[in-house]
C-alpha positions in Angstrom: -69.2 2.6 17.7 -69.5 3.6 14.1 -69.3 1.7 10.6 -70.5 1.8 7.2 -71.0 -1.5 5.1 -72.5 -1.9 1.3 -73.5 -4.8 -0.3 -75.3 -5.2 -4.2 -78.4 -6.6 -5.2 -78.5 -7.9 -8.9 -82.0 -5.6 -9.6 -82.6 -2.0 -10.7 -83.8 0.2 -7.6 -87.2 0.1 -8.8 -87.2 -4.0 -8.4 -84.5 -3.8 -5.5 -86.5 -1.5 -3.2 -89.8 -3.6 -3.2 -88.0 -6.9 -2.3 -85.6 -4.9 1.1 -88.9 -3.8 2.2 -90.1 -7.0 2.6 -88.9 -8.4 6.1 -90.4 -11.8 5.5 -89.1 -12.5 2.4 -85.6 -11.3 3.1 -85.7 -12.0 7.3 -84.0 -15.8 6.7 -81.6 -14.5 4.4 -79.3 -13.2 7.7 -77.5 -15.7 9.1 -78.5 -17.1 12.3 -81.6 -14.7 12.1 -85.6 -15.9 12.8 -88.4 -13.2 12.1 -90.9 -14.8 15.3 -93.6 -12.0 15.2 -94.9 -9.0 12.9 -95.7 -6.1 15.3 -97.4 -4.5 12.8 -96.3 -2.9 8.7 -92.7 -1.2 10.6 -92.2 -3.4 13.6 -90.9 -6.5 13.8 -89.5 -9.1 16.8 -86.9 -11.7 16.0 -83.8 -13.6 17.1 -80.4 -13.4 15.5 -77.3 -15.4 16.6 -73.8 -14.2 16.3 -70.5 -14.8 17.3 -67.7 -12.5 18.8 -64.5 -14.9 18.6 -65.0 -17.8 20.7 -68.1 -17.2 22.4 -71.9 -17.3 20.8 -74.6 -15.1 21.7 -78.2 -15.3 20.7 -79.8 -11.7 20.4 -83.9 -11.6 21.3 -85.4 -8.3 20.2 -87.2 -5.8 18.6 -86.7 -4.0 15.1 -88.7 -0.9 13.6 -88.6 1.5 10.9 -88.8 4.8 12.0 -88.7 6.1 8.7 -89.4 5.1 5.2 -89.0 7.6 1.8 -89.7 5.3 -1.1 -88.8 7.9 -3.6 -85.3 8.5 -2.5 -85.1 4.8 -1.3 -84.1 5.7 1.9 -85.2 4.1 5.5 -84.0 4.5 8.6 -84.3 1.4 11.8 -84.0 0.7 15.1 -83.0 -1.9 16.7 -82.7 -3.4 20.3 -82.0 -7.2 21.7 -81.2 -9.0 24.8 -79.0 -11.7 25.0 -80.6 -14.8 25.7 -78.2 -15.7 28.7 -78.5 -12.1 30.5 -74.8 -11.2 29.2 -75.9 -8.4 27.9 -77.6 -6.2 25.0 -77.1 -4.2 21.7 -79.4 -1.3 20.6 -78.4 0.4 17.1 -79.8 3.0 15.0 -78.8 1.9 11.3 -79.6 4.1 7.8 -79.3 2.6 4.4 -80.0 4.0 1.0 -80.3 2.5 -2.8 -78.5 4.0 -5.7 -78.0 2.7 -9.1 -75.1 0.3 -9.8 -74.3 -1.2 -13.1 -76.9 -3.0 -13.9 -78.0 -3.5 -10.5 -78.4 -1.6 -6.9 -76.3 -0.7 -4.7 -76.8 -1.0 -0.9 -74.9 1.4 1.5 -75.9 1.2 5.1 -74.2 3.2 8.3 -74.7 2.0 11.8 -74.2 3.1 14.9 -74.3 0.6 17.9 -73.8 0.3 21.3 -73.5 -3.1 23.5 -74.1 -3.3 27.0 -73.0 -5.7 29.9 -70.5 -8.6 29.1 -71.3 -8.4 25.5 -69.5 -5.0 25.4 -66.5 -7.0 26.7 -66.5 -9.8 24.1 -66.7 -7.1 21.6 -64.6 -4.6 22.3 -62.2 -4.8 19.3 -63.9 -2.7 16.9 -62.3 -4.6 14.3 -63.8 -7.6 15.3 -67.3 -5.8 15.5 -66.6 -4.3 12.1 -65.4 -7.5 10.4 -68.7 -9.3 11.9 -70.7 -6.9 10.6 -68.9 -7.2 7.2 -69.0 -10.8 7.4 -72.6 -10.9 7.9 -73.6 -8.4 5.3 -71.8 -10.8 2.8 -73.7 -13.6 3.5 -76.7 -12.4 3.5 -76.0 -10.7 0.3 -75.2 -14.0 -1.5 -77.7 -16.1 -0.2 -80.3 -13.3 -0.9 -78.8 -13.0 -4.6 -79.4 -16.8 -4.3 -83.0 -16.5 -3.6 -83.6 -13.8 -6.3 -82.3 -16.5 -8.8 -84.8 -19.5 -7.6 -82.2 -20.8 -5.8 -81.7 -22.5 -2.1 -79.3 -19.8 0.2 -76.0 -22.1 0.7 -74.8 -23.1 4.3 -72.0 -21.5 5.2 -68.6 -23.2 7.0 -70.0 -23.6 10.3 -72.8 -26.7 11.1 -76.2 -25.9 9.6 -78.6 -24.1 12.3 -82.1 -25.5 12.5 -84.3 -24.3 10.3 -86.6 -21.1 10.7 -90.2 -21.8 11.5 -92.4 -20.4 8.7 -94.0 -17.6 10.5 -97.8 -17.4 10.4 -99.3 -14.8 8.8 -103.1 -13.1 10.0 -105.6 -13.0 7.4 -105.4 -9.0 7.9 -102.0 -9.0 6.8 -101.7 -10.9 4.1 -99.4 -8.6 1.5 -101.2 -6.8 -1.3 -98.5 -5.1 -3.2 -97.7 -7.3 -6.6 -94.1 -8.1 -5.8 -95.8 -10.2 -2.6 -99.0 -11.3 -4.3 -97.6 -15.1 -4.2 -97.7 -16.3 -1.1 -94.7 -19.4 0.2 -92.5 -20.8 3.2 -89.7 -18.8 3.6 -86.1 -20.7 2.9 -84.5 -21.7 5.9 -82.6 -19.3 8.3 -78.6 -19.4 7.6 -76.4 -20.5 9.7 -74.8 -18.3 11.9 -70.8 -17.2 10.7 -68.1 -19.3 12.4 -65.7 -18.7 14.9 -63.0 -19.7 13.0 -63.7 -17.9 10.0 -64.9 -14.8 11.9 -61.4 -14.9 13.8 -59.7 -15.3 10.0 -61.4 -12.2 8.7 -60.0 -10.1 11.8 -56.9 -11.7 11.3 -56.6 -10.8 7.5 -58.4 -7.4 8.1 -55.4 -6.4 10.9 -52.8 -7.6 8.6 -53.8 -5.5 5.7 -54.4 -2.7 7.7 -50.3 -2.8 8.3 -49.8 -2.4 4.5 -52.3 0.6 4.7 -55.0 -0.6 2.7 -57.8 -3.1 3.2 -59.1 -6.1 1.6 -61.4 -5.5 -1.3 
């Protein structure tokens, strides 16, 4: 399945592009998400928990950038994961780009994924998949506007996950590039979205969609 999502970060893209790029910083601003290991500069392993209605999965995998154009701010990744119990996997191919908005940046990103074993049966509402991923694009965009302003990312309705490790770093990796010349912790993973309000958003979303229009 298909879908596009945006979100907007309150910097110019020359300020906005730096900070996307850089998967520590931004990593713990996904909800139920842990970066565990950098591969190496485009490749990346992690956890990210979700839910599809009632039931909670926890997603182990890999991430990479296949390609990165820092003058058209433009990237392409890949991404695969295994769910923790053996119900199944996801693998998707997303593309996101930058462009100018107001006084900040815009974020558009299309993705194309495709679940496997029982997983494809919990999700196989595309609404549902859709209003996750919308649901999780949110968050992440307000607790990552959060950081940007000094601020701690808020918990969301469900119970607060356990906090992310903070995620050594080799001396031969240590960041170079002025927007990551201060090194410190990462904030503390969000929480994953809840059932109930995931189940809400579907809700809403198939209501409006009766009315022929969506929610803004």
């Amino acid at each position: 399945m298909e879908f596009d999502n945006t979100f907007e970060v309150p910097l110019p893209p020359a300020e906005a592009w730096p900070v996307l790029m850089d998967i520590r910083r931004i990593a713990p601003c996904m909800p139920g998400a842990q970066l565990t290991e950098v591969v190496d500069a485009t490749t990346y392993k992690g956890n990210i928990g979700v839910r599809l209605g009632p039931v909670a999965l926890t997603f182990a995998g890999l991430i990479k950038f296949e390609e990165i154009d820092d003058t058209n701010r433009t990237a392409r990744v890949k991404a695969q994961g295994t769910d923790a119990k053996g119900r199944g996997g996801a693998n998707a191919a997303a593309s996101f780009r930058l462009e100018p908005a107001g006084t900040g940046s815009k974020v558009l990103v299309h993705t194309d994924l495709t679940l496997s074993g029982a997983v494809a049966q919990y999700g196989r509402g595309v609404g549902m998949i859709q209003a996750t991923a919308g649901a999780l694009m949110k968050q992440f965009a307000d607790n990552l506007k959060k950081q940007l302003a000094g601020t701690p990312a808020a918990a969301p309705v469900a119970a607060a996950a356990p906090a992310s490790p903070t995620l050594p770093q080799p001396a031969s990796q240590q960041p170079a590039s002025p927007q990551q010349a201060a090194p410190q912790a990462p904030p503390s993973a969000a929480a994953p979205i809840s059932g109930f309000s995931l189940m809400a958003r579907v809700i809403w979303d198939a209501i409006m969609r009766l009315f022929g229009r969506r929610p803004s």
